[in-house]
VMD Tcl script that draws the C-alpha trace (Angstrom):
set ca {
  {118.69 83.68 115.97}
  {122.39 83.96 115.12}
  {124.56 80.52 115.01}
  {127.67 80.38 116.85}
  {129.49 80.64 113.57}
  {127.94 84.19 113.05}
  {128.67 85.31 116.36}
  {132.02 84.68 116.12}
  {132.31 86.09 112.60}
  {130.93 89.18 113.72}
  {133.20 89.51 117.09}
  {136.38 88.65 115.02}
  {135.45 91.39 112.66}
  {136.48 93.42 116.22}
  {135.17 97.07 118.25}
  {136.55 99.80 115.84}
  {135.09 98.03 112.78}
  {131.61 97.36 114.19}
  {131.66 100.82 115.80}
  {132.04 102.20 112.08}
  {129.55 100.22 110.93}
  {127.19 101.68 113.65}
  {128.13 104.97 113.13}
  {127.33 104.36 109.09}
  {124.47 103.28 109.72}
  {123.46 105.53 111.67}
  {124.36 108.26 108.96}
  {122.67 106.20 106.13}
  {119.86 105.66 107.89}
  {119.44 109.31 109.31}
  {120.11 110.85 105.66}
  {117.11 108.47 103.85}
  {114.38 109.34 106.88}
  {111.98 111.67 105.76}
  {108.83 112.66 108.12}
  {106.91 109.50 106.56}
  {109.51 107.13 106.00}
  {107.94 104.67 108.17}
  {104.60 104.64 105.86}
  {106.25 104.64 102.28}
  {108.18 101.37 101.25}
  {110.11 102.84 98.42}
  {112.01 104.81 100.99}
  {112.50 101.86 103.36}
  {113.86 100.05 100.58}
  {116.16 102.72 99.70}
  {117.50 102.43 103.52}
  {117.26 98.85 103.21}
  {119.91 98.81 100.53}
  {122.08 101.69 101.50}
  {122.62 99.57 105.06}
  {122.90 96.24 103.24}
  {125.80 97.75 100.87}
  {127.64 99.28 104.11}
  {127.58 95.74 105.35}
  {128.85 94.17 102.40}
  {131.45 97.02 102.45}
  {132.73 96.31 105.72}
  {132.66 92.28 105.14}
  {129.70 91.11 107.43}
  {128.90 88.02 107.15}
  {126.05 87.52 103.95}
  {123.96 84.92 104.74}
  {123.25 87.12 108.17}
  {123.35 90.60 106.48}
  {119.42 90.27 105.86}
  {118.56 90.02 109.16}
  {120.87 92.84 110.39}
  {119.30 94.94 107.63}
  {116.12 94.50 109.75}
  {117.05 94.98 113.17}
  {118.82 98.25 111.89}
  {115.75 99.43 110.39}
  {113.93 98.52 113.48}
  {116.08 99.83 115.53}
  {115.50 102.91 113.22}
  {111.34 102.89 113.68}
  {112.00 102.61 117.31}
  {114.01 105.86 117.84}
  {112.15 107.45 115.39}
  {108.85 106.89 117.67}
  {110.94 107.48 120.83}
  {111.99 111.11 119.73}
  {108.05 111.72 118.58}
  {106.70 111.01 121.88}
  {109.86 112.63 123.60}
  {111.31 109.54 125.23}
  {114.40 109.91 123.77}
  {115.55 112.60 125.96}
  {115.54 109.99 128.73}
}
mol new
graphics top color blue
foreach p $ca { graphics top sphere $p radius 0.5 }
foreach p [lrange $ca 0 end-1] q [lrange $ca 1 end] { graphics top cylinder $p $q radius 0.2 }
display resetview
């Protein structure tokens, strides 16, 4: 659960920045998926650390970067499942 501090870290940080950071993650993300990314760990630790040095790059705030890295990358395994069952279309 984020503290207040964090949520106002991450607000001050402001749209356009964490609009970039969406969109690079998107791309980082979207570039390290292969058909079984889901099943191997070496590749979801590759992801893991490509999104966790875009959020260092862009200043996030640290001690909350860890659990950003996992929404992403769940946020990942959901549209990933989405598009294979064709809900993503919706």
């Amino acid at each position: 659960m984020p503290t207040e501090c964090h949520v106002r870290a991450v607000l001050e940080m402001g749209d356009a920045v964490l609009k970039q950071i969406a969109v690079d993650c998107v791309w980082a993300v979207w570039s390290s998926a292969t058909i079984d990314w889901s099943m191997k760990e070496s590749v979801r630790a590759s992801m893991r650390a490509k999104v966790g040095r875009l959020l260092a790059k862009y200043d996030y705030p640290p001690d909350h970067e860890g659990r950003a890295v996992d929404l992403v990358l769940e946020q990942a395994g959901l549209f990933a499942t989405s598009t294979q069952t064709g809900d993503a279309a919706r």
